[in-house]
C-alpha positions as CSV (number, residue, x, y, z in Angstrom):
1,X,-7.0,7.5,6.8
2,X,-3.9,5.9,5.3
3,X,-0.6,6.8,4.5
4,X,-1.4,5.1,1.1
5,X,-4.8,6.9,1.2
6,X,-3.4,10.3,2.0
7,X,-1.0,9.6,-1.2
8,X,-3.7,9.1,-3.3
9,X,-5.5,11.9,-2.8
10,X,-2.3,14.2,-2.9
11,X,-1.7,12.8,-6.5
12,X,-5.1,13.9,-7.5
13,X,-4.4,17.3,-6.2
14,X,-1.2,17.4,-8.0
15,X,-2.9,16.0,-11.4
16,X,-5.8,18.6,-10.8
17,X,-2.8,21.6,-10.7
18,X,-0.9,20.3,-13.6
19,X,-3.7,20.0,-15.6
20,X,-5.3,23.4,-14.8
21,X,-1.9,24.9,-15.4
22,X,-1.3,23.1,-18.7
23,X,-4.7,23.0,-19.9
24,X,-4.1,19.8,-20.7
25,X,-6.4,16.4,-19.8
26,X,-4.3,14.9,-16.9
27,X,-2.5,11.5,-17.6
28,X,-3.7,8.4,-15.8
29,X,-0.3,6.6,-15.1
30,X,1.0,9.3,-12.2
31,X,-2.9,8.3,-10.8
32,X,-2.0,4.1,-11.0
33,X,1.5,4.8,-9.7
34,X,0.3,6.8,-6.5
35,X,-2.2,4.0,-5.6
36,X,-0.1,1.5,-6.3
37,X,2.6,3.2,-4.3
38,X,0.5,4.3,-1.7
39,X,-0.9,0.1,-1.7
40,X,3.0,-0.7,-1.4
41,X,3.3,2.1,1.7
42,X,0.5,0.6,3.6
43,X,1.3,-3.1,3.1
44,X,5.1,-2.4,3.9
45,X,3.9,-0.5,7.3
46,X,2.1,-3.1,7.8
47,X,4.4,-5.9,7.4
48,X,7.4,-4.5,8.5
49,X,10.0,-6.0,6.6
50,X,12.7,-4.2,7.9
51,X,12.9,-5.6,11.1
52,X,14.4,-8.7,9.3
53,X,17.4,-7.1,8.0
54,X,20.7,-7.2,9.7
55,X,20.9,-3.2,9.3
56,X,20.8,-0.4,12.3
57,X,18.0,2.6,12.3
58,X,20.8,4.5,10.4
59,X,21.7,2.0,7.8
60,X,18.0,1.3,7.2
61,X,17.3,4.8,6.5
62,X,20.3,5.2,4.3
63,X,19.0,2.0,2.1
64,X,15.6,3.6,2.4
65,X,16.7,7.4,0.8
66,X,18.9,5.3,-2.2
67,X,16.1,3.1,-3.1
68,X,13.4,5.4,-3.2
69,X,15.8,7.9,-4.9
70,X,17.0,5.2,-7.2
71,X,13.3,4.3,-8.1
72,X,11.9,7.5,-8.6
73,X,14.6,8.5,-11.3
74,X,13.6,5.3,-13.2
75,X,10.4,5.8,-12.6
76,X,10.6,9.4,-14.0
77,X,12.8,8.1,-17.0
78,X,10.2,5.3,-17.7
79,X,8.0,8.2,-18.8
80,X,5.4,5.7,-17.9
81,X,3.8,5.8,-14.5
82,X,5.7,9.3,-13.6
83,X,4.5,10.1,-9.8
84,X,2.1,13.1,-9.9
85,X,4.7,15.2,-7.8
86,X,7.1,14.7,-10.1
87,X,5.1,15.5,-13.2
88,X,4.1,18.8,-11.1
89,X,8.0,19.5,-10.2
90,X,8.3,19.3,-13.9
91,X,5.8,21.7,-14.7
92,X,7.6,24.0,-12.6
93,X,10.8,22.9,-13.8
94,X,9.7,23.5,-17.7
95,X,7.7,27.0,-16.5
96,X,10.1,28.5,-13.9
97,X,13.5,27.1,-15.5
98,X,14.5,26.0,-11.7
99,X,16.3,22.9,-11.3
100,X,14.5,20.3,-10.6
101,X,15.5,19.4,-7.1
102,X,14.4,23.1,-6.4
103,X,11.1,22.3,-8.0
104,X,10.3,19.0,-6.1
105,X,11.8,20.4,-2.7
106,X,9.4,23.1,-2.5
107,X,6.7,20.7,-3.1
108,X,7.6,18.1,-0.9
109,X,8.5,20.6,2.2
110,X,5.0,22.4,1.8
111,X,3.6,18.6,2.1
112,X,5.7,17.8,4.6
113,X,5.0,21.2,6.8
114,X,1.1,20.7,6.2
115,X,1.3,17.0,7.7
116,X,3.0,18.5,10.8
117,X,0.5,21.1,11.1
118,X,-2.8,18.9,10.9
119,X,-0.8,16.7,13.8
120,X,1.6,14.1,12.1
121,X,5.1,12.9,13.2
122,X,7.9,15.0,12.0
123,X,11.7,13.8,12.6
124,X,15.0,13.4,11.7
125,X,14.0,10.6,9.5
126,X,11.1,12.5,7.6
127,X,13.8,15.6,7.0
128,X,16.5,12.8,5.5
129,X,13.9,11.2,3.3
130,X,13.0,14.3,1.7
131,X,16.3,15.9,1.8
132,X,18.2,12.9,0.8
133,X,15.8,11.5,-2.0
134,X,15.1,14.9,-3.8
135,X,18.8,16.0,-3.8
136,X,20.0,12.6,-5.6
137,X,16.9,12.4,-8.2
138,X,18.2,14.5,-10.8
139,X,22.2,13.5,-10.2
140,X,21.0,9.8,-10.2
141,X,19.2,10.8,-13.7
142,X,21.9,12.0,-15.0
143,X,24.4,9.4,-14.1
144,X,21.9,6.7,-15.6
145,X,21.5,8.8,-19.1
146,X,25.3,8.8,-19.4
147,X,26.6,5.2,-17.9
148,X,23.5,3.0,-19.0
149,X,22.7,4.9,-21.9
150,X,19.0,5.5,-20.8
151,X,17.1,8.5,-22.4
152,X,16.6,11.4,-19.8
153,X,13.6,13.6,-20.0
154,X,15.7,17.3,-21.2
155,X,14.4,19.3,-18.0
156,X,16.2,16.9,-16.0
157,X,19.3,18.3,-18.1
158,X,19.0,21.8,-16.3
159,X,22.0,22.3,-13.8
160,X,21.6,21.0,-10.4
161,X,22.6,24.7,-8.8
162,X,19.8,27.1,-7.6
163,X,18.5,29.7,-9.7
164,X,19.8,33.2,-8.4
């Protein structure tokens, strides 16, 4: 099974939960955007691009965490395409009234824990990704709504501190 496979099927799950807990029909973009992401995962592993640029490990992890953080908050903005762990960190966003870094964190460690378990790789790069992208998300949101003038979904709005 693929990475981009293994995507795929975690965006259904996701979709399933929302849907269940919303009683609401789920929405077919987060489904396009997870196999078109999880296409993008497995052609990229494939082809390697980052051997080609002039960056260290460090530097190409760094560029790696902004990008994907940058993308996902547009993403999320769009309203359009919204990944199914993000609609589902909403949920519990909208339900729980937890920031939404909270929200997504939880979901992404329990991912990331359960990958380890069933005998995947877990590093120092894996604990960055998910550290680094879900803690600039929501300030990325929020500096895009102010400076560029972009509408921001109002959970997004919610503090970035932990609930007590």
């Amino acid at each position: 099974m693929t990475v981009g496979l293994s995507q795929t099927l975690v965006a259904v799950m996701c979709l399933v939960s929302v849907a269940l807990w919303t009683r609401r029909r789920p929405l077919p973009g987060p489904l396009f955007t997870f196999f078109f992401c999880g296409g993008m995962i497995d052609l990229l592993r494939w082809s390697d691009p980052a051997r080609a640029l002039p960056l260290s490990s460090v530097g190409i992890l760094a560029l790696a965490v902004l990008l994907c953080a940058y993308g996902s908050a547009l993403i999320i903005m769009s309203g359009f395409g919204i990944r199914a762990i993000d609609l589902l960190a909403l949920t519990m966003t909208s339900r729980w009234r937890w920031p939404f870094w909270v929200a997504k964190g939880l979901i992404e460690t329990a991912l990331m824990l359960s990958g380890w378990l069933m005998g995947g790789p877990l590093g120092i790069g894996t604990a960055c990704f998910l550290l680094g992208v879900d803690l600039l998300i929501q300030p990325l949101v929020f500096a895009h709504s102010r400076m560029l003038r972009i509408p921001n979904p109002e959970l997004l709005e919610r503090p970035l501190r932990a609930p007590r």
